[in-house]
C-alpha positions in Angstrom: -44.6 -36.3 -59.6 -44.8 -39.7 -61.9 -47.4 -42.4 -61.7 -47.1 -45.3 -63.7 -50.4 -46.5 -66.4 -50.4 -50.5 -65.8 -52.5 -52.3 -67.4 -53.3 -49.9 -70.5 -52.5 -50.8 -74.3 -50.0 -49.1 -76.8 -52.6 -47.2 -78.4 -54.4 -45.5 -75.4 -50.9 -45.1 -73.7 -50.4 -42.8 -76.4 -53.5 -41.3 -76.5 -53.2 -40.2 -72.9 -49.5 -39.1 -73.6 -50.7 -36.8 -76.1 -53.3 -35.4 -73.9 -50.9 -34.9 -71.1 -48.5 -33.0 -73.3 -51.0 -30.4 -74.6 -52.3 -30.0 -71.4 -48.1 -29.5 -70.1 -48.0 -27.5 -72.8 -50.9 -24.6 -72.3 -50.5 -24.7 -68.3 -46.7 -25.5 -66.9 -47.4 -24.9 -62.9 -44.3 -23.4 -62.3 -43.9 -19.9 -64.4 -41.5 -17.0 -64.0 -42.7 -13.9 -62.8 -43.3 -11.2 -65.6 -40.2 -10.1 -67.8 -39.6 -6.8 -67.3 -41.0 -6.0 -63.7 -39.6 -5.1 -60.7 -39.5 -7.9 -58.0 -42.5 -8.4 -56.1 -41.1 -7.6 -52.5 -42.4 -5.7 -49.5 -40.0 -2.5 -48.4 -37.8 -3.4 -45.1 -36.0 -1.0 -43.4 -31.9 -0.9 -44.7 -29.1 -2.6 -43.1 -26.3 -4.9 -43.9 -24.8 -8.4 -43.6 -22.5 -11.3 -44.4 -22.8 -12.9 -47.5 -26.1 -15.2 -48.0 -26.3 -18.7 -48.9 -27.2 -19.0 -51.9 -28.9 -22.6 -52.8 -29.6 -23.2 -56.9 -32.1 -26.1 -57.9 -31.8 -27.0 -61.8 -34.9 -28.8 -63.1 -33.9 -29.8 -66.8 -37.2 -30.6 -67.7 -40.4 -30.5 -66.1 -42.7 -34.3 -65.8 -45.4 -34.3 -67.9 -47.6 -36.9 -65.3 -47.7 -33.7 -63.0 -51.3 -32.7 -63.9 -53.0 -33.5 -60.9 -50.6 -36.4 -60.0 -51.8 -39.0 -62.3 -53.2 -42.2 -60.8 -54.7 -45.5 -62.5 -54.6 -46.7 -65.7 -58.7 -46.3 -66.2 -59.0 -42.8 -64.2 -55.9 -40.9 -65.9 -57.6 -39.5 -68.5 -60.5 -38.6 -66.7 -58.4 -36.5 -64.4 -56.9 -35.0 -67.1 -59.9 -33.3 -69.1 -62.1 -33.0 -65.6 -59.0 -30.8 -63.5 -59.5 -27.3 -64.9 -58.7 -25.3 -62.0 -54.8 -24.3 -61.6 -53.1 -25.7 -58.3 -53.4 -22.4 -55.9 -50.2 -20.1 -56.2 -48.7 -21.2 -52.7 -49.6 -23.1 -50.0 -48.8 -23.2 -46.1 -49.7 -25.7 -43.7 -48.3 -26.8 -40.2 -47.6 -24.4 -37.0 -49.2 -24.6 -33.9 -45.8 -26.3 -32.6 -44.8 -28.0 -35.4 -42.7 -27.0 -38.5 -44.0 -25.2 -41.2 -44.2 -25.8 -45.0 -44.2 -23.6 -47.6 -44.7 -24.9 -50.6 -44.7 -22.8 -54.2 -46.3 -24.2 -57.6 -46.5 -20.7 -59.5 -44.3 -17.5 -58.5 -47.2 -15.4 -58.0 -48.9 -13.2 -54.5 -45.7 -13.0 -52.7 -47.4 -10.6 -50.3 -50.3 -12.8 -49.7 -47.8 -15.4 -48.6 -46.2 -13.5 -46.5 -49.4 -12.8 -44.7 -50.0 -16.5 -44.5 -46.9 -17.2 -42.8 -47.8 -14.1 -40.7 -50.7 -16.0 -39.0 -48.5 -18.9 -38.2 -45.9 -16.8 -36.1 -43.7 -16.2 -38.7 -42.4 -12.6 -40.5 -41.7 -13.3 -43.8 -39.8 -11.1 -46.9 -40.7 -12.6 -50.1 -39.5 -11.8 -53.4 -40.4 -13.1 -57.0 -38.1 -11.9 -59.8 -38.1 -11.9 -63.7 -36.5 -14.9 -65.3 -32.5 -15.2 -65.3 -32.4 -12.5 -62.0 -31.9 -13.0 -58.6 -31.6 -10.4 -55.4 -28.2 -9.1 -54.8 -26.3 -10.7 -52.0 -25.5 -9.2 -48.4 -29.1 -8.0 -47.6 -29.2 -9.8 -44.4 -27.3 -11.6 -41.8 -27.9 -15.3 -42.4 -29.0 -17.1 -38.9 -30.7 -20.0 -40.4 -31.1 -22.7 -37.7 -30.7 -26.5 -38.6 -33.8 -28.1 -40.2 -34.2 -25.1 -42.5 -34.5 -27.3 -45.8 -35.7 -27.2 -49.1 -37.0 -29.8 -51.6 -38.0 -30.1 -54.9 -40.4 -32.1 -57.1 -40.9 -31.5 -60.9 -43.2 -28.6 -60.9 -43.0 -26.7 -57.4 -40.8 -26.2 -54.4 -41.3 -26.3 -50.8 -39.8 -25.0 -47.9 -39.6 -26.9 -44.5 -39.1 -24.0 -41.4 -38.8 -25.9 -38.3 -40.7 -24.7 -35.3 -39.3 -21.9 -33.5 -36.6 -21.4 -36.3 -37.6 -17.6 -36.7 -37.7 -16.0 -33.3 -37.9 -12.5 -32.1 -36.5 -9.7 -34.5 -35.7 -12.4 -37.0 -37.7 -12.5 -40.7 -37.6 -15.8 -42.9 -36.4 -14.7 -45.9 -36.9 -16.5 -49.7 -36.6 -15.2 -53.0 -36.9 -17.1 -56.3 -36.9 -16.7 -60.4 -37.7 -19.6 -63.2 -36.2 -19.5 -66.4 -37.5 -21.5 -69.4 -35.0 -23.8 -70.9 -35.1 -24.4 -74.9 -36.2 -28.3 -74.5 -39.4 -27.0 -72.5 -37.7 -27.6 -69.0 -37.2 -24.7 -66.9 -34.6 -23.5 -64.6 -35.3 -21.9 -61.1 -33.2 -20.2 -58.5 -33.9 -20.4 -55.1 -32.6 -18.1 -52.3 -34.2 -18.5 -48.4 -32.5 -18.1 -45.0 -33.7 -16.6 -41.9 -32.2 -13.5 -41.2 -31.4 -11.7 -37.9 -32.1 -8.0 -37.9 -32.5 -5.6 -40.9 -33.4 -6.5 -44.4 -32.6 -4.0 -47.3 -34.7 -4.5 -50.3 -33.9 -6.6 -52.5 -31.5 -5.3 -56.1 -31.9 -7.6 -59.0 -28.6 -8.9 -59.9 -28.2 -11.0 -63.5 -27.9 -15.1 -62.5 -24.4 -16.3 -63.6 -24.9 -17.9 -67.5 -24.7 -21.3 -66.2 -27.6 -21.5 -64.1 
């Protein structure tokens, strides 16, 4: 997320900059999960499947004018140094009806989330893995209606579910990792589908080397 800082002179352009980057710098929204753990997944009973789509985002590098999505020239800096508390870890809106959005700024509490979506009408199995990993394919069989859609901005990711897209018996799926990239970017993998029937838990499986 970008806004643009009319009206400001070289020197306080840069000073702003500067501010922005340290800030970028000491609190990136969007963080793997912890090296080293096992994914952060509810058990579901075992079963099988055809294979899963498997949709890969690749953010080279991450905006620095995300912190608090930047507005005017005279109030940017202020925002800056006054936001100190992190964007929460996931939010859900929507239902009643209408579609629902999930939408993910740090990979952290997937069974909170799932308890969110819970209390819109919606089973969830969310997993958060350790950078480079993903779950292996074939847990489920993939039903995912029309309207199932995901979108992404520099520093989260968000889910669209269309209402009534996960009926009776059926379990939105999503699993995710972020890996940091050497230029300060990061590199995420994104897995969701709605699945009809069983779920086996999720196996971490290495990401292919170009992703």
């Amino acid at each position: 997320m970008t806004s643009t800082l009319d009206g400001m002179d070289r020197d306080r352009h840069a000073a702003v900059r500067a501010l922005l980057v340290q800030q970028a710098q000491a609190t990136a929204p969007l963080t793997p999960a912890t090296a080293g753990t096992t994914p952060v997944t509810r058990p579901r009973p075992a079963g099988g499947g055809a294979p899963v789509r498997r949709p890969i985002w690749r953010r080279p590098e991450l905006a620095l004018t995300s912190a608090g999505g930047l507005i005017a020239a005279g109030l940017a800096l202020v925002a800056v140094v006054t936001v100190s508390r992190p964007l929460p870890a996931y939010a859900v809106t929507g239902g009643d009806g209408e579609e629902v959005k999930v939408e993910v700024n740090r990979l952290e509490g997937a069974g909170a989330l799932e308890d969110a979506l819970r209390e819109k009408g919606i089973a969830a199995d969310i997993t958060y893995l350790p950078s480079r990993r993903a779950c292996r394919p074939d847990r489920y069989v993939d039903d995912s209606p029309r309207g199932l859609s995901l979108s992404v901005s520099a520093d989260r990711f968000e889910v669209t579910i269309p209402a009534g897209a996960v009926g009776a018996g059926e379990t939105f799926v999503l699993s995710a990792s972020v890996t940091p990239l050497p230029d300060s970017g990061v590199s995420a993998a994104v897995d969701y589908g709605v699945a009809r029937g069983p779920i086996t838990p999720c196996t971490p499986v290495d990401l292919p080397a170009n992703t």
